[in-house]
C-alpha positions as CSV (number, residue, x, y, z in Angstrom):
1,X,-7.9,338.8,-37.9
2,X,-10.8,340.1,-35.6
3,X,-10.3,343.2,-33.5
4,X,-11.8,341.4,-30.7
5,X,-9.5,339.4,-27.9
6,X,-9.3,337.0,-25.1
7,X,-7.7,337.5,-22.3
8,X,-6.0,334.2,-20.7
9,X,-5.5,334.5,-16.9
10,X,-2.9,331.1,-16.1
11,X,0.1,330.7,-14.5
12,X,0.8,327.3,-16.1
13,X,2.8,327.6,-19.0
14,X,2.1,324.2,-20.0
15,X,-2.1,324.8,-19.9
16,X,-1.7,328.4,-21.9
17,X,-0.1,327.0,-25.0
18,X,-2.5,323.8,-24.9
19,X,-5.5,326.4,-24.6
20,X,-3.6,328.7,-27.5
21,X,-3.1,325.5,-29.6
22,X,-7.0,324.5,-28.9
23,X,-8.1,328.0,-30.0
24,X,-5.9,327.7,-33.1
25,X,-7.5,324.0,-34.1
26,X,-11.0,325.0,-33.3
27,X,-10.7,327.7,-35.7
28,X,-10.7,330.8,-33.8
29,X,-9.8,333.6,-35.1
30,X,-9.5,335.9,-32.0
31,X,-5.9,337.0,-30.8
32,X,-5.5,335.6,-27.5
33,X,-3.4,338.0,-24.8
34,X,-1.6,335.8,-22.0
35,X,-0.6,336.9,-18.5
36,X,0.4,334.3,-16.0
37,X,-1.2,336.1,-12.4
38,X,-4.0,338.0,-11.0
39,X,-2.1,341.4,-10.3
40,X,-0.7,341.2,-13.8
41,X,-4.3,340.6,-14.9
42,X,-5.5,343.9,-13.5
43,X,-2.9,345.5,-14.7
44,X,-4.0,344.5,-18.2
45,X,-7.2,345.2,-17.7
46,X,-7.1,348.2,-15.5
47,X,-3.9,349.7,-18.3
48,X,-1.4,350.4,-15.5
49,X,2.4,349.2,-14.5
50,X,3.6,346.7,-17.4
51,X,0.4,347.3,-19.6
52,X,0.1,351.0,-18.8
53,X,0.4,351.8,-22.4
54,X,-2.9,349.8,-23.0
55,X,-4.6,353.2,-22.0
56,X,-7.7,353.7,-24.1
57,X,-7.6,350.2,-25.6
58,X,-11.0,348.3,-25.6
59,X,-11.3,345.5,-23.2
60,X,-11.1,342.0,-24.1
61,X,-14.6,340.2,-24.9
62,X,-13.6,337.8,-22.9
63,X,-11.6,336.5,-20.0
64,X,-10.7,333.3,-19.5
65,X,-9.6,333.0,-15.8
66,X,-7.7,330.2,-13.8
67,X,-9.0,330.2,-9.9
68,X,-5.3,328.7,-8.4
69,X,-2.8,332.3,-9.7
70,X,-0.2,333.2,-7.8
71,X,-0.5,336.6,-6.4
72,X,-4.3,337.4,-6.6
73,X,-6.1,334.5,-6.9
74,X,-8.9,333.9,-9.9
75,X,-11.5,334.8,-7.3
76,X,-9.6,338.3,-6.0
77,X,-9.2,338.9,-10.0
78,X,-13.2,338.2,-10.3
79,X,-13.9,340.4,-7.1
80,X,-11.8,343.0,-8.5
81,X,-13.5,343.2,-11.9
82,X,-16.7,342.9,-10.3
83,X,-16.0,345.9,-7.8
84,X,-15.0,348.6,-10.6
85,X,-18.0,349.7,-12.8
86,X,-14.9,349.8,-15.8
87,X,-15.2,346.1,-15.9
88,X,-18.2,345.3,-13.9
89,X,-19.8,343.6,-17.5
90,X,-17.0,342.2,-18.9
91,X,-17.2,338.6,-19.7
92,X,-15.4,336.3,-17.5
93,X,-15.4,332.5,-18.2
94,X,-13.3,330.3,-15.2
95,X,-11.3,327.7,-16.7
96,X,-10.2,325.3,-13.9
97,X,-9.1,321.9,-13.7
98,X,-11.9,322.1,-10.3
99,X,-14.9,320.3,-10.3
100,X,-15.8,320.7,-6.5
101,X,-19.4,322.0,-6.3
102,X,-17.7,324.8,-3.3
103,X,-15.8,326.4,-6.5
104,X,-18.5,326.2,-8.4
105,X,-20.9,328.0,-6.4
106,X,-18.4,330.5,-5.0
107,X,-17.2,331.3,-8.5
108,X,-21.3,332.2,-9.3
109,X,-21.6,334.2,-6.2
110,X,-18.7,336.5,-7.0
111,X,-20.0,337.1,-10.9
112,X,-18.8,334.9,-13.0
113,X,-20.4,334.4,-15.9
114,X,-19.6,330.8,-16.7
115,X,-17.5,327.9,-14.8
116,X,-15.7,325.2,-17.3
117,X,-13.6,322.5,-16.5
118,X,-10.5,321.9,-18.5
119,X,-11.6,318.6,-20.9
120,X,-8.7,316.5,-20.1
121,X,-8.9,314.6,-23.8
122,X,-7.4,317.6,-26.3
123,X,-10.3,316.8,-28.9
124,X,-12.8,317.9,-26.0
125,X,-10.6,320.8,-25.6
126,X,-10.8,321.5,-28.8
127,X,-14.1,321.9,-29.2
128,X,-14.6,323.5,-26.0
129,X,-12.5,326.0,-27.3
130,X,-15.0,326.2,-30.3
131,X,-18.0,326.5,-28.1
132,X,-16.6,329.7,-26.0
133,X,-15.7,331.5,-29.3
134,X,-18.7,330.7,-30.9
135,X,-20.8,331.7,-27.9
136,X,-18.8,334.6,-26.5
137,X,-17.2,335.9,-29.2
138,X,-19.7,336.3,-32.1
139,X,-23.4,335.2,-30.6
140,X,-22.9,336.7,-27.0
141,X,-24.2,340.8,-26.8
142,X,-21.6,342.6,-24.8
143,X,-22.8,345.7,-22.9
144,X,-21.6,348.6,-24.3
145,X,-18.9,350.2,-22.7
């Protein structure tokens, strides 16, 4: 097990256990946390209400974050994390099922750091899944914090 984790921002059950089961097949050994909006994102990553007693804890090296949350959407989440210096260099990867070159470009503006489609096909997924492990996870150089 690695001490490093992923934070999954999406509200469809459905999607959250595909992307867990995709992780799992493409060999990734990183836990994966799960919270289904944007407030309960920033709880998580900020430690307070639910996740208060994540006070202290490091950030995830990565989060992977639906635009369409109820709540807060993916881009008040990404505006959010951009805004506080806490989280200003965190990793953030949207994983939408939005191709539309507005999302795209907006998503960029705000700070993402990357913009991925969900692969419909689960053998693409799969290896998508591979590919942001591989490239976040253990060849990416996070800022310290």
């Amino acid at each position: 097990m690695n001490d490093k984790t992923i934070l999954l921002v999406e509200d469809n059950p459905d999607d959250a256990e595909l992307t867990r089961i995709a992780f799992e097949e493409a060999g990734c050994d990183y836990p994966l946390e799960h919270v289904s909006d944007g407030a309960e994102a920033l709880d998580f990553l900020f430690a307070r209400g639910a996740h208060a007693a994540r006070l202290g804890k490091p950030l995830p090296a990565v989060v992977l974050l639906d635009l369409n949350l109820p709540k807060l959407s993916g881009r008040e989440v990404l505006q959010a994390l951009r805004a506080d210096p806490r989280t200003r260099g965190l990793p953030v990867v949207v994983l939408t099922t939005s191709v539309e070159p507005f999302d795209v470009d907006d998503v960029y503006e705000l700070g993402a750091n990357s913009y991925i489609q969900k692969p419909v096909e689960f053998d693409r997924f799969i290896e998508a899944a591979r590919q942001i492990g591989v490239y976040w996870l253990t060849l990416n150089q996070a800022p310290a914090t």
